[in-house]
N, CA and C atoms as an extended XYZ file, in Angstrom:
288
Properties=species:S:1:pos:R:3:atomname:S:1:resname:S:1:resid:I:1 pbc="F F F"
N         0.834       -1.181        0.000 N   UNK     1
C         0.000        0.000        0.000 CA  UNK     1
C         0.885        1.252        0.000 C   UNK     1
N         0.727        2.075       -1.432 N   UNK     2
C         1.350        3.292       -0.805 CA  UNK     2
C         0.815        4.565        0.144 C   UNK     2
N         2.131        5.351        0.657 N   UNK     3
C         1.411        6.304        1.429 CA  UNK     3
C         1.584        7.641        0.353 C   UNK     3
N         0.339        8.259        1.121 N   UNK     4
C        -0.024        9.958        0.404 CA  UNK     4
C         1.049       10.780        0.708 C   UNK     4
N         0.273       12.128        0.243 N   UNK     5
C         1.686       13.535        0.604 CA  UNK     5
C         0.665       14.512        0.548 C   UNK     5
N         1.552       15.347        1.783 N   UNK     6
C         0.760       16.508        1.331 CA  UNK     6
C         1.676       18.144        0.981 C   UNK     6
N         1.064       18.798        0.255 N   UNK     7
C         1.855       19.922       -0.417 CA  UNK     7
C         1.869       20.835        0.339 C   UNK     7
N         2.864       21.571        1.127 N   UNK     8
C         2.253       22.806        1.801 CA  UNK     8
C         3.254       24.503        1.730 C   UNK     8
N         2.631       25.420        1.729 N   UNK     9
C         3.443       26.710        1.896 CA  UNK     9
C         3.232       27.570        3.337 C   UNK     9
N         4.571       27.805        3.442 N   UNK    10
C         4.961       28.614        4.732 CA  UNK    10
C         5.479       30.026        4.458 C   UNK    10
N         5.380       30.557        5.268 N   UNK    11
C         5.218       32.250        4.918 CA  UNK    11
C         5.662       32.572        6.088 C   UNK    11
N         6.820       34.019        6.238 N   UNK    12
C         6.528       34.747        7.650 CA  UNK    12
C         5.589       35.783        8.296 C   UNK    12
N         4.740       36.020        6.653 N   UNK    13
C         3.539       37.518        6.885 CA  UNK    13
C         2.972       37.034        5.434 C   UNK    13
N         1.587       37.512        5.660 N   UNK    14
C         0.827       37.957        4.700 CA  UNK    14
C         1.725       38.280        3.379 C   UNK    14
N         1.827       38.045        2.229 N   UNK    15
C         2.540       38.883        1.308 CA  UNK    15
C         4.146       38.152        1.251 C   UNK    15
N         4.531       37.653        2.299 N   UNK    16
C         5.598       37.765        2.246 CA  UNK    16
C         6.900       36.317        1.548 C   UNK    16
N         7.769       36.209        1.369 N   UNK    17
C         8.812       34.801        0.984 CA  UNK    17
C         7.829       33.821        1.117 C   UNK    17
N         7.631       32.640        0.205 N   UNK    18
C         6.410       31.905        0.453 CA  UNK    18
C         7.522       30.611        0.022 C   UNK    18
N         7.252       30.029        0.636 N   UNK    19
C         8.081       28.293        0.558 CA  UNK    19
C         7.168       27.353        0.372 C   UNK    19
N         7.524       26.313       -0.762 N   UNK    20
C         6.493       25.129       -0.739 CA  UNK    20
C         7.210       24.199       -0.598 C   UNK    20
N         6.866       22.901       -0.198 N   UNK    21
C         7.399       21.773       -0.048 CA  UNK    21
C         6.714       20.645        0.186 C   UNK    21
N         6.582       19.437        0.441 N   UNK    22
C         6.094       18.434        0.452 CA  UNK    22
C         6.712       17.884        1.238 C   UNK    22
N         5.650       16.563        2.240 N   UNK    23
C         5.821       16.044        3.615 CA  UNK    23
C         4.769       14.665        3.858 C   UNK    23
N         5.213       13.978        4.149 N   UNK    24
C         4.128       12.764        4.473 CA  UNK    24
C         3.373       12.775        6.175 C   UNK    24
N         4.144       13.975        6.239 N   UNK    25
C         3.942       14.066        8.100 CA  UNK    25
C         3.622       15.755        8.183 C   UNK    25
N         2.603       16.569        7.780 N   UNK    26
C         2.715       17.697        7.634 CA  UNK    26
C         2.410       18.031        9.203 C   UNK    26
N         1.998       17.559       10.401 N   UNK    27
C         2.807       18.105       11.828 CA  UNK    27
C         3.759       17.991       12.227 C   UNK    27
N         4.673       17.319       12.058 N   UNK    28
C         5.860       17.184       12.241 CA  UNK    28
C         6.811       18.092       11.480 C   UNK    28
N         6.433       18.450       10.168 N   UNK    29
C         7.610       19.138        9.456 CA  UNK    29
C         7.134       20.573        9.581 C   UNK    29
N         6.078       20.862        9.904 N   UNK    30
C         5.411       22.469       10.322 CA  UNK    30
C         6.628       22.894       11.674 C   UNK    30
N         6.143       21.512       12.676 N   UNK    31
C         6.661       21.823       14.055 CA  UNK    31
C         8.066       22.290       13.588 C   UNK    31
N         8.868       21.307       12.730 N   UNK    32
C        10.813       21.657       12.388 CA  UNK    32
C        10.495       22.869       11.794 C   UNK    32
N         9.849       23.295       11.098 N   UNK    33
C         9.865       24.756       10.389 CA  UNK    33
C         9.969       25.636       11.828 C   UNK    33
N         8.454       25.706       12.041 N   UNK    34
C         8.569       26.676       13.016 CA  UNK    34
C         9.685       26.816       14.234 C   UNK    34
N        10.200       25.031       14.499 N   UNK    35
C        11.153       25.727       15.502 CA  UNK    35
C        12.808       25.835       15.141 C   UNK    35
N        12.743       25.781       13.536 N   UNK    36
C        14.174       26.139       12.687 CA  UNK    36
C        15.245       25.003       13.110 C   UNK    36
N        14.726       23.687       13.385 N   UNK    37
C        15.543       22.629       13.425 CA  UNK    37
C        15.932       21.993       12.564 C   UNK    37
N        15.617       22.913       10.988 N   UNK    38
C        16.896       22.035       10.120 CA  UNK    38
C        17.249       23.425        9.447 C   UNK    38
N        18.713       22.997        8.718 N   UNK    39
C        19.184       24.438        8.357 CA  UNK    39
C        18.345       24.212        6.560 C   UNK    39
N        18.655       25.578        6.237 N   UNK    40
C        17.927       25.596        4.897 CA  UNK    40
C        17.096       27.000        4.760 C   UNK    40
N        16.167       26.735        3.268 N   UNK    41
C        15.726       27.870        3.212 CA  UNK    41
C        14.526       29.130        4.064 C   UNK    41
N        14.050       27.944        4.896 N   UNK    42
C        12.761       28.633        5.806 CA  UNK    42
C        13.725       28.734        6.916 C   UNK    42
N        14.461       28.351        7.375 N   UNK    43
C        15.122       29.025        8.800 CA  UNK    43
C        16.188       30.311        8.437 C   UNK    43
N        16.776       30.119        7.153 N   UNK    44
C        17.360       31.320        6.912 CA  UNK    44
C        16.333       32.782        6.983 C   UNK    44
N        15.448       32.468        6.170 N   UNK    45
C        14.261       33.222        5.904 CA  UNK    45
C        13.112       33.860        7.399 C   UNK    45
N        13.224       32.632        8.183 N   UNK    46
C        12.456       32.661        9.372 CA  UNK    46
C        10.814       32.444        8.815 C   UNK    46
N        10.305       31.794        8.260 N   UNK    47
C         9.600       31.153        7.448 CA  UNK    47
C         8.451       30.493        8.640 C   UNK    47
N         7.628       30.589        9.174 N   UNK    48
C         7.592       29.537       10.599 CA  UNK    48
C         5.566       29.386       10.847 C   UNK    48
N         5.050       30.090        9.336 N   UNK    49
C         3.502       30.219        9.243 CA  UNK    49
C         3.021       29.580        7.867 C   UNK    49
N         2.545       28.416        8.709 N   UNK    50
C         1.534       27.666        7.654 CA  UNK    50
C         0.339       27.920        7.009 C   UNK    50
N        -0.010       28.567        5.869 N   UNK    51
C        -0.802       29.214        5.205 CA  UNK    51
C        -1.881       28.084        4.319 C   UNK    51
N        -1.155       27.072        3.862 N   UNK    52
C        -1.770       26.253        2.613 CA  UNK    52
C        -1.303       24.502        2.668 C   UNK    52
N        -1.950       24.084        2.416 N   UNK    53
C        -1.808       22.620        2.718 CA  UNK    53
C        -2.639       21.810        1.655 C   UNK    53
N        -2.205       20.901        1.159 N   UNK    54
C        -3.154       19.603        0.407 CA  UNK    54
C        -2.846       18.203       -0.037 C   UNK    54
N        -4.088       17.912        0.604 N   UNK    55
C        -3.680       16.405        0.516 CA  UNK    55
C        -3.308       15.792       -1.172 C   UNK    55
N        -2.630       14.320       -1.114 N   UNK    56
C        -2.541       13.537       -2.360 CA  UNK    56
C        -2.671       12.399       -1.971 C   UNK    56
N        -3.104       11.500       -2.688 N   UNK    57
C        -3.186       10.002       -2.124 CA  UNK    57
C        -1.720        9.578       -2.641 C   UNK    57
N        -1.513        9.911       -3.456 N   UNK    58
C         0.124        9.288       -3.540 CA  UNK    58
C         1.166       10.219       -3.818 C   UNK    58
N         2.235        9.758       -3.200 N   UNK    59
C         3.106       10.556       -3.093 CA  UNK    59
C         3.630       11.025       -4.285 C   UNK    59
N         3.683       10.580       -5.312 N   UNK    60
C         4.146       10.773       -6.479 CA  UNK    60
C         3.371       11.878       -6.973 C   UNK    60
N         1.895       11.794       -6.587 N   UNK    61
C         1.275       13.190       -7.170 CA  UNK    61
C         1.562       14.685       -6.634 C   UNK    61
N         2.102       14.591       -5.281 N   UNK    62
C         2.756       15.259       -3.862 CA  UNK    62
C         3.332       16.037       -4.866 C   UNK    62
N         4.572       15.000       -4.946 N   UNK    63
C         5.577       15.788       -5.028 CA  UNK    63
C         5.790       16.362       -6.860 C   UNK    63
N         4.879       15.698       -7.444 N   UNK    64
C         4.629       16.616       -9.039 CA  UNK    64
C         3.862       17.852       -9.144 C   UNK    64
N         2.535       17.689       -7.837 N   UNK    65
C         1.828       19.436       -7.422 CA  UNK    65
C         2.977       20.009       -6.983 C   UNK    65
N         3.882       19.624       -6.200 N   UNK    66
C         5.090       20.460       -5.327 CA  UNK    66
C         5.981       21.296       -6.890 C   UNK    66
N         6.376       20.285       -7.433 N   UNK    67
C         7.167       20.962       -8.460 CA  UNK    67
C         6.328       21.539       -9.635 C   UNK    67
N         5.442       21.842       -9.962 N   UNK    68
C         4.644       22.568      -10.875 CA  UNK    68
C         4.728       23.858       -9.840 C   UNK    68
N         3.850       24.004       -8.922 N   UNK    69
C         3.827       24.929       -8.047 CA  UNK    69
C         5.228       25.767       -8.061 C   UNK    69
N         5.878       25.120       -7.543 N   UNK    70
C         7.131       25.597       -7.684 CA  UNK    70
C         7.248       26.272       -9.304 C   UNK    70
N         6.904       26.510       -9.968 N   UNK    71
C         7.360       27.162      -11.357 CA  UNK    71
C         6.040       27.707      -11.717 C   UNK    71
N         5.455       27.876      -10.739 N   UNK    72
C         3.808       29.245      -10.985 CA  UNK    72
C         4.129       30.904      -10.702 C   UNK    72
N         3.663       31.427      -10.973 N   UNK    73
C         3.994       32.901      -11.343 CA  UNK    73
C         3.176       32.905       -9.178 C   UNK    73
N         4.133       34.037       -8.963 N   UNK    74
C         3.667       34.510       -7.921 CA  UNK    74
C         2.393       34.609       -7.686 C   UNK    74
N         1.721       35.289       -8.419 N   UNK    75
C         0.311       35.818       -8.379 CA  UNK    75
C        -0.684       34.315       -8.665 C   UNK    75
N        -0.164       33.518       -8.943 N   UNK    76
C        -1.123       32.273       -9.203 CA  UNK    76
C        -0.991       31.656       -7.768 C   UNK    76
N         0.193       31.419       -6.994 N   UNK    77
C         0.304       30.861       -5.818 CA  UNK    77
C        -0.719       32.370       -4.530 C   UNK    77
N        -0.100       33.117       -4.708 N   UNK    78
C        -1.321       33.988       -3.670 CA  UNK    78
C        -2.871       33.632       -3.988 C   UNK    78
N        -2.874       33.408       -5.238 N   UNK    79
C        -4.361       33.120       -5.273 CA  UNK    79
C        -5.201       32.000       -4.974 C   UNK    79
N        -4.258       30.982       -4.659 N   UNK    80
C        -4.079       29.615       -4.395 CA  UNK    80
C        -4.397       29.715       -2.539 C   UNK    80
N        -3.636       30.337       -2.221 N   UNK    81
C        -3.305       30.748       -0.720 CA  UNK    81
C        -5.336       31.331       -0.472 C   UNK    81
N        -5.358       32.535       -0.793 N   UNK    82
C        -6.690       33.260       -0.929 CA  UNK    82
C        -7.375       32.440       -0.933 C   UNK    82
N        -7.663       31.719       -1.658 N   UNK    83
C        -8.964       30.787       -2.165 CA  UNK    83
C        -9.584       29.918       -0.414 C   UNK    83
N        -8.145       29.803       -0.002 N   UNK    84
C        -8.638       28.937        1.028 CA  UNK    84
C        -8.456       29.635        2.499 C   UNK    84
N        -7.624       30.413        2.516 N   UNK    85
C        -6.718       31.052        3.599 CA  UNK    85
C        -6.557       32.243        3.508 C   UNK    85
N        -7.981       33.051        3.115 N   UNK    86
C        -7.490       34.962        3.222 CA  UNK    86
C        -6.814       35.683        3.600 C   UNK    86
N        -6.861       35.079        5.369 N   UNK    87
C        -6.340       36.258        6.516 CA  UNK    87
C        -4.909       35.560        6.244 C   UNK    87
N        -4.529       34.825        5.726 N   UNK    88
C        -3.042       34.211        5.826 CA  UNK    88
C        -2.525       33.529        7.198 C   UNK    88
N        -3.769       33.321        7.770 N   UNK    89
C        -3.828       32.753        9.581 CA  UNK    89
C        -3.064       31.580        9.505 C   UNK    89
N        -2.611       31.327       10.115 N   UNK    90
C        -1.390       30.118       10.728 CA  UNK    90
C        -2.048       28.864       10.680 C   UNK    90
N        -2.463       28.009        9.683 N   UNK    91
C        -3.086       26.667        9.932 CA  UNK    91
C        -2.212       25.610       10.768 C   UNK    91
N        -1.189       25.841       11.672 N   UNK    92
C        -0.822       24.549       12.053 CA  UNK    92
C        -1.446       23.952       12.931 C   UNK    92
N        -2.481       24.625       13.517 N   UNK    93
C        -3.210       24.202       14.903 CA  UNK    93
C        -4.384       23.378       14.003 C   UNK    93
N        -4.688       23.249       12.992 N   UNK    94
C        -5.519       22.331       12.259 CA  UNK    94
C        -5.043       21.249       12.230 C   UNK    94
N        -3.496       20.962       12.197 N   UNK    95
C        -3.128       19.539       12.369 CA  UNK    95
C        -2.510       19.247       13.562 C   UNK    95
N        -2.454       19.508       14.434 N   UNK    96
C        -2.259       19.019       16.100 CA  UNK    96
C        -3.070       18.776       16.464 C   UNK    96
């Protein structure tokens, strides 16, 4: 049986550096974001607010939304964000 993925972007403000990435454990890798326990681009950044999240049943689809995303014009990913997440409010307390 395989396992899913889910796609997610982190932000430090409204508007601001937006990171996507993919995770089979999206509480666990929120928690390392927010508390900058691996080095890289969201701890350089200070990156530590979960804005957007979505499921895949397989990982393979994960991580092909991850890399499309990754090559979307700014303004397509804010709108992405919007659609679900206006205020840009911190979803990590949705998965704890």
């Amino acid at each position: 049986m395989r396992r899913g993925g889910w796609v997610y972007i982190m932000t430090k403000r409204p508007n601001g550096t937006l990171y996507i990435g993919v995770t089979s454990d999206p509480a666990r890798r929120t928690h390392e974001h927010r508390e900058g326990l691996l080095p890289g681009f969201t701890r350089r950044h200070g990156l530590k607010r979960l804005v957007w999240y979505d499921w895949h049943d397989e990982i393979e689809a994960a991580i092909q939304r991850e890399t499309s995303m990754k090559r979307w014009l700014r303004a397509w990913k804010t709108r992405t964000i919007m659609a679900r997440n206006p205020d840009w409010n911190d979803l990590y307390e949705e998965l704890v």
